[in-house]
C-alpha positions as CSV (number, residue, x, y, z in Angstrom):
1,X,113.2,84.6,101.6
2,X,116.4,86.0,100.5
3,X,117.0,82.0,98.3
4,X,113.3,82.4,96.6
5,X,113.7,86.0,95.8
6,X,117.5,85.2,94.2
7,X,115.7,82.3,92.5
8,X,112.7,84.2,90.8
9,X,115.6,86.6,89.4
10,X,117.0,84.3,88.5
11,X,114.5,83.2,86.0
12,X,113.4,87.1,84.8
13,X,115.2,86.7,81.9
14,X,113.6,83.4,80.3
15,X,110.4,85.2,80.8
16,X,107.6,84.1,78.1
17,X,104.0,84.8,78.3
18,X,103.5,81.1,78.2
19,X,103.5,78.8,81.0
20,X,107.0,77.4,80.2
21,X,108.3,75.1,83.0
22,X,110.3,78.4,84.1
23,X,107.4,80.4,84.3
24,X,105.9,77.4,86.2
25,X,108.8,77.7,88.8
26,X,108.4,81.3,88.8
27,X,104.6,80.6,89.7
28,X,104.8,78.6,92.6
29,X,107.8,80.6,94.3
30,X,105.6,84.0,93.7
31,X,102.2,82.4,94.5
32,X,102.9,80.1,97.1
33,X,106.4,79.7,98.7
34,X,106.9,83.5,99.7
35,X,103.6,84.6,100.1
36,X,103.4,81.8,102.7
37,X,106.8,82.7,104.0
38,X,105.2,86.2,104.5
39,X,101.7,85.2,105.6
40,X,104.0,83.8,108.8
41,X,104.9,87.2,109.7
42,X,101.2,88.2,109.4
43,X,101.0,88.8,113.4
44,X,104.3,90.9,113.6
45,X,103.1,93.3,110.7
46,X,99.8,93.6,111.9
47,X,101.5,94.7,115.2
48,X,104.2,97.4,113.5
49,X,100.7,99.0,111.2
50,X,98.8,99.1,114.0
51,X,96.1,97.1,112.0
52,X,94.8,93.8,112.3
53,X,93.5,92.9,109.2
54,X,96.9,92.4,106.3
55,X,96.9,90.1,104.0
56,X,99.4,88.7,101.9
57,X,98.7,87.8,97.8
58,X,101.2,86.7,95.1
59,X,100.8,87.0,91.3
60,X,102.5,86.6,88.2
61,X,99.6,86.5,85.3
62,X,96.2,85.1,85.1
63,X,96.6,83.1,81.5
64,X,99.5,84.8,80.2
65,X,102.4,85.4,82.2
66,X,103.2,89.1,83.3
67,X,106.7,90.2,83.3
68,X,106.8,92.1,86.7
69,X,105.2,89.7,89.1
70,X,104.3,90.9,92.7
71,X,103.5,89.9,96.3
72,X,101.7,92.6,98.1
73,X,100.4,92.8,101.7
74,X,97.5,94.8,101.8
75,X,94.2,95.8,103.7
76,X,91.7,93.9,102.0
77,X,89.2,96.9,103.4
78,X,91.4,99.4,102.2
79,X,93.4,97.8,99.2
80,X,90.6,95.4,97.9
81,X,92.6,94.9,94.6
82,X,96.4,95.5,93.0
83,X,94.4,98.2,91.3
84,X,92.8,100.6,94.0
85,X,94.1,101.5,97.0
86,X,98.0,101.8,99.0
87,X,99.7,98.6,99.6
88,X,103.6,97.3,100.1
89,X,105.1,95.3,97.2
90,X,108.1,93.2,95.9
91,X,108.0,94.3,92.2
92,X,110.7,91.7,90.4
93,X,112.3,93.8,87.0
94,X,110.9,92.4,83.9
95,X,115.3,91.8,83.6
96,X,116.0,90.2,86.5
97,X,118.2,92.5,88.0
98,X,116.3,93.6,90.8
99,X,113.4,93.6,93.8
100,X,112.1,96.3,94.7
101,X,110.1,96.3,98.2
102,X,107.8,99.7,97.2
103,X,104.7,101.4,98.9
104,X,102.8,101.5,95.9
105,X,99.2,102.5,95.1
106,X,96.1,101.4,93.0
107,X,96.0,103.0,89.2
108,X,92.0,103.3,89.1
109,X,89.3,105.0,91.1
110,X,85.8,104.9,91.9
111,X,83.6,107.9,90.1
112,X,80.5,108.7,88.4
113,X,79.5,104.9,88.6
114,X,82.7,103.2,87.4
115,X,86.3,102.8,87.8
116,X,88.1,104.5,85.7
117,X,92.3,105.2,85.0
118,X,94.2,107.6,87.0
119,X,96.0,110.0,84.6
120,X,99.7,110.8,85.7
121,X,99.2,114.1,86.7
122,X,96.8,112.3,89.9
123,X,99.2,109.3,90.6
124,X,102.1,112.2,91.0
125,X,99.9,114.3,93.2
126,X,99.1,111.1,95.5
127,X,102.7,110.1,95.7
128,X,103.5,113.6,97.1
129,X,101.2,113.4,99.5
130,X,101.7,110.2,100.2
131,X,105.5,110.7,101.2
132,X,104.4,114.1,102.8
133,X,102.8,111.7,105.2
134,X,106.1,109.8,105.6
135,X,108.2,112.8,106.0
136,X,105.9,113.5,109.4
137,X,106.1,109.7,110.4
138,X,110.1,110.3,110.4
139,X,111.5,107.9,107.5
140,X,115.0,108.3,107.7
141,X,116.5,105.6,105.9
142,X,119.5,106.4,103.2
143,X,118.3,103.4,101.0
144,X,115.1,104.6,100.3
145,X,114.7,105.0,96.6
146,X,112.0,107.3,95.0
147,X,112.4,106.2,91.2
148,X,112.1,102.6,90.5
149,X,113.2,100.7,87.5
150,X,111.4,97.6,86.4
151,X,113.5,97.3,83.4
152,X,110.6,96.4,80.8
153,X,110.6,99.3,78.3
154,X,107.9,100.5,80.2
155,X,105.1,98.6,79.5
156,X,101.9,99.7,80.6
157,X,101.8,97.4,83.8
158,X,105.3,98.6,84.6
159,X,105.0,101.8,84.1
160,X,101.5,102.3,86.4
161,X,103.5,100.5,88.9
162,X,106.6,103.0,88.4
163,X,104.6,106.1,88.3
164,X,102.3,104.9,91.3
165,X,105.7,104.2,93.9
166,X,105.8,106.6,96.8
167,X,109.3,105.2,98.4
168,X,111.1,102.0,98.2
169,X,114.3,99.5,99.2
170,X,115.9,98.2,96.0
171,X,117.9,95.1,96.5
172,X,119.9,93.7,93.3
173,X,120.6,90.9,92.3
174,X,123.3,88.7,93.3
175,X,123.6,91.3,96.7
176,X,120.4,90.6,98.4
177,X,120.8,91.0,102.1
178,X,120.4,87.8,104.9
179,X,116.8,86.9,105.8
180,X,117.0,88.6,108.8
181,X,117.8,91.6,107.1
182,X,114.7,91.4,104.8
183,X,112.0,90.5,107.4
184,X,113.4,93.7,109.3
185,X,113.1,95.5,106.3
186,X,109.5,94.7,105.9
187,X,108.5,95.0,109.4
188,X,109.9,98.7,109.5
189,X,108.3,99.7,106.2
190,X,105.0,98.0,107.3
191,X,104.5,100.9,109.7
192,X,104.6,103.2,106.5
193,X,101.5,101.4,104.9
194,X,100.1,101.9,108.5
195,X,100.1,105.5,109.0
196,X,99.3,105.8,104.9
197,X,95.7,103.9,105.8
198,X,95.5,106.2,109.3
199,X,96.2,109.3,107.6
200,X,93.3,108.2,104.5
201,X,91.3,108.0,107.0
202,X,91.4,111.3,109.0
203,X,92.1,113.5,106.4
204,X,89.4,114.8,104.4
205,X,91.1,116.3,101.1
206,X,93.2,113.4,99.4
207,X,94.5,114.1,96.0
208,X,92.9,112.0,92.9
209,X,89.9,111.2,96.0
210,X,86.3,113.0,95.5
211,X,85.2,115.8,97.9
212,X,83.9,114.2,101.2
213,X,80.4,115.6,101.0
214,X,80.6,113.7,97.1
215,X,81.5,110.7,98.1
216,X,79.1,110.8,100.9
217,X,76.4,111.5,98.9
218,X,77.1,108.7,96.3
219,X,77.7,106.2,99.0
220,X,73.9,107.0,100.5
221,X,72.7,106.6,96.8
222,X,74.1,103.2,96.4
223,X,73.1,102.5,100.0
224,X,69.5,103.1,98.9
225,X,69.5,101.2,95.8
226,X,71.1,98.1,97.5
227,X,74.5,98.6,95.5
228,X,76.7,99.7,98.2
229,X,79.8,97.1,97.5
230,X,82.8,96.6,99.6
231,X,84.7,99.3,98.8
232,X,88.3,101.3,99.6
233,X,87.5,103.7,102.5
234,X,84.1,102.1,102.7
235,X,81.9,104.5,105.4
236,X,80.9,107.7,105.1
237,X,84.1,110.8,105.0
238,X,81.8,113.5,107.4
239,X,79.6,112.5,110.6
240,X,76.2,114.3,111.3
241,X,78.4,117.0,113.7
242,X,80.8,117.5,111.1
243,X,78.3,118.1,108.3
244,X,76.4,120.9,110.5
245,X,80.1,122.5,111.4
246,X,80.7,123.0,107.7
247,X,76.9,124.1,106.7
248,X,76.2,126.4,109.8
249,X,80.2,128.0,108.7
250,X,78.8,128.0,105.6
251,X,75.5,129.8,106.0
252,X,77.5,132.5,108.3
253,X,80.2,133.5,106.0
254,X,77.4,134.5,103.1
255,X,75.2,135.6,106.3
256,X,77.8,138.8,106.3
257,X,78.1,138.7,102.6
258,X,74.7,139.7,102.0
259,X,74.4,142.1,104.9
260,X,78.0,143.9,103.1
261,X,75.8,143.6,100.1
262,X,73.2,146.2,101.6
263,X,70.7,143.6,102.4
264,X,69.3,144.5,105.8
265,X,67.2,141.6,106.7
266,X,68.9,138.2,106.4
267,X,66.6,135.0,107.2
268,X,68.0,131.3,107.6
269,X,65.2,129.2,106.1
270,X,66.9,126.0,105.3
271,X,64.8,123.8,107.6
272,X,61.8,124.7,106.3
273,X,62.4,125.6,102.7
274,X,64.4,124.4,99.4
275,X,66.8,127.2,99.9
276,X,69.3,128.3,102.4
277,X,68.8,132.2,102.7
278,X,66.1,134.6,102.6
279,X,67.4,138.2,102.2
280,X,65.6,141.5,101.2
281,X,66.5,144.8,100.8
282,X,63.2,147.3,100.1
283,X,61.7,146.1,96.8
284,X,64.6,143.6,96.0
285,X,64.9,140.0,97.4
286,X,67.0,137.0,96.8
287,X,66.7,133.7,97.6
288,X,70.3,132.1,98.3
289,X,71.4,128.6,98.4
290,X,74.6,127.8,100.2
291,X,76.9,125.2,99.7
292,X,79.9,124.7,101.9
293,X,82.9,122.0,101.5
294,X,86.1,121.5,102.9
295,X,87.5,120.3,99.0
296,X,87.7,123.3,96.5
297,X,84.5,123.0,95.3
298,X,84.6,122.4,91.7
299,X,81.1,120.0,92.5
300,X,78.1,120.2,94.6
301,X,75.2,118.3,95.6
302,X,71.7,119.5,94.5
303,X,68.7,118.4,95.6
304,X,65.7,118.1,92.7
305,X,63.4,120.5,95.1
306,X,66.7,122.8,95.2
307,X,67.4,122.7,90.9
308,X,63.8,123.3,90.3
309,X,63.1,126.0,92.4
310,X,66.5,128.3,91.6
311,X,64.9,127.2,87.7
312,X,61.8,129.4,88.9
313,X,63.3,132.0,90.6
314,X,65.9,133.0,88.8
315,X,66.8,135.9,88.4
316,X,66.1,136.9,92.0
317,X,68.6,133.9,93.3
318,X,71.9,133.0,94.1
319,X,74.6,130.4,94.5
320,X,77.0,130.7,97.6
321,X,80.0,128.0,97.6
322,X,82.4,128.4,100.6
323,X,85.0,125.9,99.6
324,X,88.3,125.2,101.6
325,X,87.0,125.3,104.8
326,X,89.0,124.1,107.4
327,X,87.4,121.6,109.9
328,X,88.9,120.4,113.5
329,X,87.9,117.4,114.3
330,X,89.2,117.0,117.8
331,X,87.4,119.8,118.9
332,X,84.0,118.9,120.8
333,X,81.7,119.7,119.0
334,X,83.5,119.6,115.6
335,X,84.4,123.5,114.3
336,X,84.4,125.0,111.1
337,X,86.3,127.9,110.0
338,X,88.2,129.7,106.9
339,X,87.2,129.1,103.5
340,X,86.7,131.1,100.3
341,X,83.3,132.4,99.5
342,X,82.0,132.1,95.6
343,X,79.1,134.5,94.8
344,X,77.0,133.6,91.8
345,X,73.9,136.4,91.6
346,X,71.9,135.9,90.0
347,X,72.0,132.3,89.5
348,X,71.5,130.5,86.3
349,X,71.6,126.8,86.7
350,X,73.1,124.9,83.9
351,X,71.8,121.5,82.8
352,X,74.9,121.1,81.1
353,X,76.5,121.1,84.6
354,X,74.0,118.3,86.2
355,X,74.5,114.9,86.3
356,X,72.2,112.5,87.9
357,X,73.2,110.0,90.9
358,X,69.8,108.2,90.7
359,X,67.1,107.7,89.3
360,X,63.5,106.8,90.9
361,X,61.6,103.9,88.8
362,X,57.5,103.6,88.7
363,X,57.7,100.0,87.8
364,X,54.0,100.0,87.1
365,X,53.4,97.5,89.6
């Protein structure tokens, strides 16, 4: 690879947005002849990720020509495009001076129907987690770079990439190492895109990600409404043990609330009613729903039943969140524990704060 890479450097600097016969060159070397050189290595890859499903695409500008072009190897599950998900990457600078081989990420995200553009503020809390995870793996290599360089005054291609690199090997022009040396490269930073996708999926609080019980809930809408596509992470985040650790933690922790509260009967009704908690105290009652998450909590899911009948009983309600909890998931059964308990009584719901994930149809049929 070492001649191709030296070659499309070679022709950074007569970039155009045109296909010039340069940019032609530059084409086939980034879209065929090292992608093809990497697809070869496929099996060994899959091997050092633990995976068995990378692929290998090249690109360099549908129409007009881009100035950083890429080859990535990916998940097509996890990474379905350039922009969503973690992948590897040779990123050639817009000035020809360099290849960086990068574990980069995706600039958009899935939320509230669309995708929409990470701000910087996310990409940066991704990347720290994202080499959190590497600094438990063991990456230990002096090379490594953390800032990258794609020399193009930062256009806004460049820059998503720069922002969006967790760790990479530089390798400059005119010094690139033997073949050998490359493929070994790759092979031993292929396990880093390996435990990325392993740790995506076990943990359940990713920066930039929504909550798990969220995304769960919008995955079953789109499920229902035949629009569930292929997407990153596609599956629901909590299993059917997992969801009762959290809500029977939940429903405990604002259990003893209420009784600190003076409440002296406490009834769990949630099986049979559109609330969580029955509690009364002489004269005075409350009906309490309870929410509990493993993310911080700034959202919830509501049921229509739920919304309309805090609407009619307010003020003798209340809102419980217990966010942060803390859920092992090698135990057997799953257990719940920790968190920080919210107390909203009584409980006002705001329409402001509502926003629909459906909507039933009477198609007058």
């Amino acid at each position: 690879m070492r001649s191709e890479f030296e070659e499309v450097l070679s022709l950074q600097p007569r970039w155009s947005s045109q296909n010039t016969p340069e940019m032609k060159r530059r084409g086939q070397l980034i879209r065929s002849d090292i992608a093809l050189r990497i697809k070869g290595e496929l099996p060994s890859l899959n091997e050092q990720s633990a995976r068995s499903d990378l692929a290998v695409e090249g690109r360099d500008g549908t129409g007009l020509k881009s100035m950083v072009p890429w080859v990535r190897i990916y998940s097509p599950t996890r990474s379905p495009t350039a922009t969503r998900g973690w992948y590897l990457v040779y990123l050639f600078s817009g000035d020809g001076d360099r290849v960086y081989l990068s574990l980069n990420q995706g600039t958009t995200v899935w939320g509230n129907g669309e995708f929409r553009q990470r701000p910087p503020y996310e990409l940066g809390a991704r990347v720290k987690w994202a080499r959190d995870v590497l600094d438990d793996l063991g990456v230990d290599d002096e090379r490594v770079v953390h800032d990258i360089d794609l020399g193009t005054n930062s256009t806004e291609l460049a820059r998503g990439y720069e922002l969006g690199n967790v760790v990479a090997l530089e390798y400059r022009r005119g010094q690139l190492p033997s073949d050998g040396t490359l493929l070994a490269d790759l092979k031993a930073t292929v396990r880093w895109l390996g435990e990325t996708y392993r740790r995506e999926t076990v943990e359940l609080a990713m920066p930039g990600e929504p909550a798990p019980d969220i995304a769960d809930a919008d995955l079953a809408t789109r499920q229902v409404a035949g629009r569930a596509r292929k997407a990153v992470g596609q599956g629901f985040k909590l299993d059917v043990r997992e969801r009762v650790a959290i809500e029977q933690h939940a429903v405990r922790m604002v259990t003893e609330h209420l009784h600190r509260l003076g409440y002296e009967y406490v009834r769990d009704v949630g099986a049979i009613d559109s609330y969580d908690l029955y509690a009364r105290n002489g004269s005075s009652h409350l009906r309490v729903e309870v929410k509990g998450t493993t993310s911080a909590g700034s959202e919830i899911i509501l049921t229509r039943a739920e919304v309309e009948l805090h609407r009619a009983e307010h003020p003798d309600n209340a809102l419980g969140i217990v966010h942060s909890i803390e859920l092992d998931r090698e135990a057997d059964p799953p257990t719940a524990s920790g968190g920080t308990l919210v107390w909203q009584s009584p409980w006002l719901v705001d329409d402001g704060a509502l926003r629909p994930m459906a909507y039933k149809y009477t198609a007058g049929l």
